[in-house]
C-alpha positions as CSV (number, residue, x, y, z in Angstrom):
1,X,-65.7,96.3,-66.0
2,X,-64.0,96.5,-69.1
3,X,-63.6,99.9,-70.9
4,X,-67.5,100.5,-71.9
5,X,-68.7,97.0,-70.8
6,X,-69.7,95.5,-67.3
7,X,-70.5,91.9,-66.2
8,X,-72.5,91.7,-63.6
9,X,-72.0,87.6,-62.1
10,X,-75.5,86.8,-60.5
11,X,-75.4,83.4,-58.3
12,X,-78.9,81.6,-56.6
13,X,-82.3,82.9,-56.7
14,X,-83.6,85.7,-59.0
15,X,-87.0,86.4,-57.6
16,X,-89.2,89.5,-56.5
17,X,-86.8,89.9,-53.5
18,X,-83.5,90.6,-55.6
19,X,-84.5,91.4,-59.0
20,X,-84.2,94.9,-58.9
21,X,-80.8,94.3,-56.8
22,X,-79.5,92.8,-59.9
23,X,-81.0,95.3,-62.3
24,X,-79.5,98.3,-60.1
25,X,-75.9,96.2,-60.2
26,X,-75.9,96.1,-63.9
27,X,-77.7,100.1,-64.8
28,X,-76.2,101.9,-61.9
29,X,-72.5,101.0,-63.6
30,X,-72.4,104.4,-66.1
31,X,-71.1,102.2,-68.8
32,X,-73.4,101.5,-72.4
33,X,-72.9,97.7,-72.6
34,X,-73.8,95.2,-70.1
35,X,-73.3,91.5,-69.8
36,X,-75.1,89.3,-67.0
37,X,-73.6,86.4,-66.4
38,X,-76.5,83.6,-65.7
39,X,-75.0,80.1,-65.1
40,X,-75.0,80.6,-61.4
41,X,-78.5,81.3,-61.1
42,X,-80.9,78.3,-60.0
43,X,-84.1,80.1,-59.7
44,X,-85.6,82.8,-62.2
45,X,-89.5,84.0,-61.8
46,X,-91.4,87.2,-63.4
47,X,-89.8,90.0,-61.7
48,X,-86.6,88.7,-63.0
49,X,-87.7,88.1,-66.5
50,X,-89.1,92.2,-65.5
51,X,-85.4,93.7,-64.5
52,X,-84.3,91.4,-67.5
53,X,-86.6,93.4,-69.6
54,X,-85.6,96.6,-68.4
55,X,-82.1,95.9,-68.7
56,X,-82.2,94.8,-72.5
57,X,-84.4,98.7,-72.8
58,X,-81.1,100.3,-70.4
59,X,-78.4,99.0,-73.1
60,X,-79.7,99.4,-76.3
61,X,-75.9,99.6,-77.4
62,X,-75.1,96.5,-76.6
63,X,-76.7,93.9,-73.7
64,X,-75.6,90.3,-73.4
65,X,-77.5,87.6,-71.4
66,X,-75.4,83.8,-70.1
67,X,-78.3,82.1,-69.0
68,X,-77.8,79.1,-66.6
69,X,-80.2,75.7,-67.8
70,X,-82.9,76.9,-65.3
71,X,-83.2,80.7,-67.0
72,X,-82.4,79.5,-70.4
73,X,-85.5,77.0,-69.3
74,X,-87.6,80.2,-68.4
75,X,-86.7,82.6,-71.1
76,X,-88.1,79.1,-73.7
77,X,-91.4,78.9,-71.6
78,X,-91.8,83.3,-71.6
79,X,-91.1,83.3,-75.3
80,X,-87.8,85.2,-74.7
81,X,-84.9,82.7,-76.6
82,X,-84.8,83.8,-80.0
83,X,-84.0,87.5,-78.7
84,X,-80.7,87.9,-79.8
85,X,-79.3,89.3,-76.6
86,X,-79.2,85.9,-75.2
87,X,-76.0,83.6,-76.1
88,X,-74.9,80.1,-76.0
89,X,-72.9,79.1,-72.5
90,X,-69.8,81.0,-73.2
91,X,-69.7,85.0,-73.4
92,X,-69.7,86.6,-77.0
């Protein structure tokens, strides 16, 4: 955590199972900007996209997304890359 930002690393499988784990690390941090780191993730359904959703709604000051290949995959299929809280490989 740095100052008024977070970064939340999430590694492996975001599914129904951990989604909200990964929403709760990122919202449950008191801070008003938030950046999840992707690239480790391999596996990305609906309840992720969900938490995603609600995360982007829990930082409207300032919310950045990594994606790995597999959820930048997702996020193209869900209609979700042109949001602009979603950046190249490297953090912003």
């Amino acid at each position: 955590m740095a100052g008024d930002r977070t970064t939340v690393v999430v590694r492996g499988e975001v599914d129904m199972s951990t989604a909200d784990a990964m929403y709760q690390a990122a919202a449950g941090a008191g801070v008003g900007r938030a950046v999840l780191d992707l690239r480790g993730v391999t596996f990305f359904d609906s309840a992720a996209i969900h938490a995603l959703i609600r995360l982007v709604d829990r930082f409207p000051q300032g919310f950045e997304v990594i994606p790995s290949p597999q959820v930048r995959r997702v996020l193209d299929i869900s209609g979700l890359s042109t949001q602009p809280w979603l950046a190249g490989d490297e953090p912003g």
